[in-house]
C-alpha positions as CSV (number, residue, x, y, z in Angstrom):
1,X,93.7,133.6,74.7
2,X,97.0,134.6,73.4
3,X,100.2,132.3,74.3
4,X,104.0,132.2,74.1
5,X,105.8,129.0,73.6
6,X,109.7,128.6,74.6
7,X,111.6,126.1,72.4
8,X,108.5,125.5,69.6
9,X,110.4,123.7,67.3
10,X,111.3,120.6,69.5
11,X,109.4,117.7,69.5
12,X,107.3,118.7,72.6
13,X,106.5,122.6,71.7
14,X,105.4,121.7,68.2
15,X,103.0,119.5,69.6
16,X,101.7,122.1,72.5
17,X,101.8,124.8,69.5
18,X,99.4,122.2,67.8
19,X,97.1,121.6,70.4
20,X,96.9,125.2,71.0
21,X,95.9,126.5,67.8
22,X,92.9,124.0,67.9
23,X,92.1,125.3,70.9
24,X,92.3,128.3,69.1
25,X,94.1,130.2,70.8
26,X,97.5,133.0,69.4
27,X,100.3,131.1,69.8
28,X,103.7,132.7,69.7
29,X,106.1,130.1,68.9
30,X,109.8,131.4,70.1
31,X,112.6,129.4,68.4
32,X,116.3,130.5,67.2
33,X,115.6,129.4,63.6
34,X,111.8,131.2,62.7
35,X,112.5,130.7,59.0
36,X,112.7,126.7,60.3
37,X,110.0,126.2,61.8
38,X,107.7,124.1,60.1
39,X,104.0,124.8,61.0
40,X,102.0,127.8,59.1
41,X,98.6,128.6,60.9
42,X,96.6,132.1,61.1
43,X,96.6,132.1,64.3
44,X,100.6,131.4,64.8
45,X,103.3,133.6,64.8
46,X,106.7,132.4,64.9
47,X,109.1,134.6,66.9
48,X,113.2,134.7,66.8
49,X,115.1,134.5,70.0
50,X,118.0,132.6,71.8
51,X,116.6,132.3,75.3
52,X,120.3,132.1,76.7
53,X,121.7,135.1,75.0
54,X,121.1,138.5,74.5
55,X,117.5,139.0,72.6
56,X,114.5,141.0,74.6
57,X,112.3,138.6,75.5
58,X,109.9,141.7,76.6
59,X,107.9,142.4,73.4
60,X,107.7,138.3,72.9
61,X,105.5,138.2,76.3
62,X,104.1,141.8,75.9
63,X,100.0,141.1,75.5
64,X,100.0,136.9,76.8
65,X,97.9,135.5,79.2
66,X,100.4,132.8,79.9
67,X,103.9,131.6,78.6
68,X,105.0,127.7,78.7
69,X,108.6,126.8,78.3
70,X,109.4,123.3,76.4
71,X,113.0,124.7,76.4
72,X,115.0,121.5,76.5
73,X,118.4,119.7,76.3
74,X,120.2,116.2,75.2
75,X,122.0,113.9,77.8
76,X,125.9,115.1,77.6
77,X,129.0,115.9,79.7
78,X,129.0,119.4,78.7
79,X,127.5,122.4,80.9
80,X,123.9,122.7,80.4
81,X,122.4,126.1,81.4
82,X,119.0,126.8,79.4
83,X,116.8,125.8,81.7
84,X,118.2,128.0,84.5
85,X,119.5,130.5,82.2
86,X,116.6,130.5,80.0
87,X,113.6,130.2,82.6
88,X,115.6,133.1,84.1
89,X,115.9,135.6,81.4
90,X,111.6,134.6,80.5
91,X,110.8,135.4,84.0
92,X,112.6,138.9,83.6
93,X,110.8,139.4,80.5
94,X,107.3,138.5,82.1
95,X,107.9,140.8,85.5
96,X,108.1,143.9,82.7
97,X,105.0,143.1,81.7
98,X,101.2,142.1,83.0
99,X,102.2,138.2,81.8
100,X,102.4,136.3,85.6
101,X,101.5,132.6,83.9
102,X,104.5,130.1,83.4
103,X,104.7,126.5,82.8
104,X,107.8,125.2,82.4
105,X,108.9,120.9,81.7
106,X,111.3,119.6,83.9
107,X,111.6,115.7,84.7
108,X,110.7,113.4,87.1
109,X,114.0,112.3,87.7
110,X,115.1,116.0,88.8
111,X,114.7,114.9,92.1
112,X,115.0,111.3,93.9
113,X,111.3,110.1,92.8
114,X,109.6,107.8,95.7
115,X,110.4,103.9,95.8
116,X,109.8,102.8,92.3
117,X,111.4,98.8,92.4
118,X,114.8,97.4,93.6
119,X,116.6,98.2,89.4
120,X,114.8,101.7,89.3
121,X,116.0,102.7,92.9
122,X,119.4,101.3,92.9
123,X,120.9,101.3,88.9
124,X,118.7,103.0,86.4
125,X,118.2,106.0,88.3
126,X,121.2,106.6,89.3
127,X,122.8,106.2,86.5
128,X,120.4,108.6,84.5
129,X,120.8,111.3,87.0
130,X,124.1,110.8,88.5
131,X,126.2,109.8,85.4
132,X,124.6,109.9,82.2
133,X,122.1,113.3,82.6
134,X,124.3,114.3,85.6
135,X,124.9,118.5,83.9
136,X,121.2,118.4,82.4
137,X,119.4,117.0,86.1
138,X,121.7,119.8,87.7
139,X,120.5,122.6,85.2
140,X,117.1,121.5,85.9
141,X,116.9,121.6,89.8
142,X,118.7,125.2,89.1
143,X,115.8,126.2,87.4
144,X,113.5,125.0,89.9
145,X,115.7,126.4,93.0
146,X,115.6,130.0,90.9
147,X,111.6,129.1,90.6
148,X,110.8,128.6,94.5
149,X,111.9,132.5,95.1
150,X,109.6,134.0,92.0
151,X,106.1,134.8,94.3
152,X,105.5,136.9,91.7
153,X,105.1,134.6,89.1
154,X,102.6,132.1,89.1
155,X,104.5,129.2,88.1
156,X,103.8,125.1,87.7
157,X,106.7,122.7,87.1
158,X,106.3,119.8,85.2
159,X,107.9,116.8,85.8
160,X,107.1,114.1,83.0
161,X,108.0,110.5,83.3
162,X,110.4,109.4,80.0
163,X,109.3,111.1,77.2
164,X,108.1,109.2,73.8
165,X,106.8,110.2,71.1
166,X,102.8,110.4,70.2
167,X,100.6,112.9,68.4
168,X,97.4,111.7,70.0
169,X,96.4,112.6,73.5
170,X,95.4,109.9,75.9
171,X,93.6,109.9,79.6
172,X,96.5,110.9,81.2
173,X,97.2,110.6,85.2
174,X,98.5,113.8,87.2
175,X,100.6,113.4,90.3
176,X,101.8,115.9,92.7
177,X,105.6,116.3,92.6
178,X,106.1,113.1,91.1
179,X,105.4,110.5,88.4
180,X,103.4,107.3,90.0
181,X,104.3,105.7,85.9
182,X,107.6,105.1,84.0
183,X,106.4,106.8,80.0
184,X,104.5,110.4,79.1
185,X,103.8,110.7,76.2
186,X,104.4,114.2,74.8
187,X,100.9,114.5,73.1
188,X,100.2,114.1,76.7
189,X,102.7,116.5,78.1
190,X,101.6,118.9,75.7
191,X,98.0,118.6,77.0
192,X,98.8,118.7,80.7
193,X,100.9,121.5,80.2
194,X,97.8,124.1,78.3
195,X,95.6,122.8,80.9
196,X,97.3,123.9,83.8
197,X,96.7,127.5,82.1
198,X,93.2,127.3,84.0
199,X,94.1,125.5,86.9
200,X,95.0,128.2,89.7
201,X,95.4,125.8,92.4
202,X,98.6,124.5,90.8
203,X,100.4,127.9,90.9
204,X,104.2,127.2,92.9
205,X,103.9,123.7,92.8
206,X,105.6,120.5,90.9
207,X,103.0,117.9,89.1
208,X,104.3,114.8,87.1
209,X,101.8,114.1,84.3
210,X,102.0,110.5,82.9
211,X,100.4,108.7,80.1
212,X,97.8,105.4,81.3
């Protein structure tokens, strides 16, 4: 199995680039910086390209049997657009070719999550999506909005709990739509994410992995 990974060099992509290459499966890792990129495998190739600029994405996807996007962004007031932007211009690339796998990472917060405790509901959340993460929540449900109309593609949405940092994978729990747990770990993301490769009865749906 040959694979592309969108934004390999953060935190999460390294570790799905990783888990991959034991796998072994071809991993293409697509970052802006190739010369950057830390991990040298055999079976890894690091590609160059800036998801929300100009760069043909086509010969990237050319000959994969499914891309996964760990594109990502930090909390700030600023416009945030590579999510939408970026899952747009892959999804272009993949229609031009026989590629019709995508997994992209979203967030559990993207959309009001069921009743999760009187501080969750009424302070924290809101204040995550509505003030702090207000442009990168918004770029997010763009992305998922431009998702719902792709038939073509046979997509799965991720939506993690908050993210921390592990190498090692755990038993990890998978929701539909939304996280029933606060933390994911992104060993666990990672994991969740290559195996929903294989699972066709996830195709245009939303599933919240979170870590036990």
């Amino acid at each position: 199995m040959k694979i592309a990974v969108f934004g390999a060099n953060g935190p999460t992509g390294q570790l799905v680039c990783l888990q991959a290459l034991a796998a072994e499966t071809q991993v293409r890792a697509v970052t802006r910086r190739p010369g950057a990129f830390p991990l040298r495998y055999p079976r890894l190739e690091a590609c160059r390209a800036d998801v929300t600029g100009t760069d043909d994405l086509v010969p990237i996807v050319t000959g994969c049997d499914a891309v996964l996007s760990a594109l990502g962004a930090s909390y700030g007031r600023r416009e945030i657009t590579v999510y939408s932007v970026g899952t747009r211009r892959i999804v272009e690339a993949m229609l031009a070719t026989s590629c019709r796998r995508l997994i992209v990472v979203s967030s559990g917060l993207t959309y009001p999550p069921p009743h999760m405790g009187w501080f969750f509901d009424r302070v924290l959340h809101p204040i995550l999506r509505d003030v702090v993460g207000r442009t990168l929540y918004a770029d997010m449900r763009r992305m998922e909005e431009y998702l719902q109309g792709c038939k073509d593609i046979d997509w799965t949405v991720m939506r993690p709990g908050r993210l921390v940092d592990a190498v090692a994978v755990s038993t990890y729990r998978l929701d539909r739509d939304f996280p029933t747990q606060m933390v994911t770990t992104r060993a666990d993301l990672a994991a969740a994410m290559l195996s929903e490769i294989g699972h066709r009865e996830h195709v245009h749906q939303a599933w919240a992995p979170t870590t036990r």
